[in-house]
C-alpha angles and dihedrals in degrees: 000000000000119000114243132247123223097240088058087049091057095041084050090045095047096041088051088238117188109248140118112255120191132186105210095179118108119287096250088045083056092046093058091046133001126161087203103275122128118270113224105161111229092244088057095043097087087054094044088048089105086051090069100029089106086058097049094123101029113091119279123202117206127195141169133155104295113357105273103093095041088051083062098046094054081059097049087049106048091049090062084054108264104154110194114034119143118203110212111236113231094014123229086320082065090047103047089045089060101046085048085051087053 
């Protein structure tokens, strides 16, 4: 499945699109800044994998800070057969650059 960028996310967000979002950075990281998705630390992803079986071929989106762990995370994933996970490209740092940039 193709990465998103953070201009669709927003679109998605604002739009109130259907999809699983999920925050893979560290707790304290999603404390300081979170944009609602659910926070499942990379570390604790494979353990939380039978959480999101029912969702395996609905679309995932993925999101760290910039971009690298959820990457990983979009390959862990789909080697446990999720079909359908976007990783979003630049992470929140992206996202919070754009919104600064109107």
């Amino acid at each position: 499945m193709e990465d998103i960028t953070v201009s669709e996310l927003r679109e998605k967000l604002q739009k109130g699109d259907e999809f699983i979002f999920i925050d893979v950075r560290e707790e304290w990281e999603y404390e300081e800044d979170n944009l609602g998705a659910k926070n499942i630390p990379l570390g604790q992803l494979p353990y939380e994998l039978d959480e999101l079986e029912e969702f395996k071929d609905q679309e995932i989106v993925v999101q760290c800070r910039s971009g690298a762990r959820s990457g990983n995370a979009k390959k862990f994933m789909e080697t446990r057969g999720f079909t359908s996970v976007r990783n979003l490209l630049g992470g929140i740092m992206a996202y919070r650059e754009m919104e600064e940039e109107g």
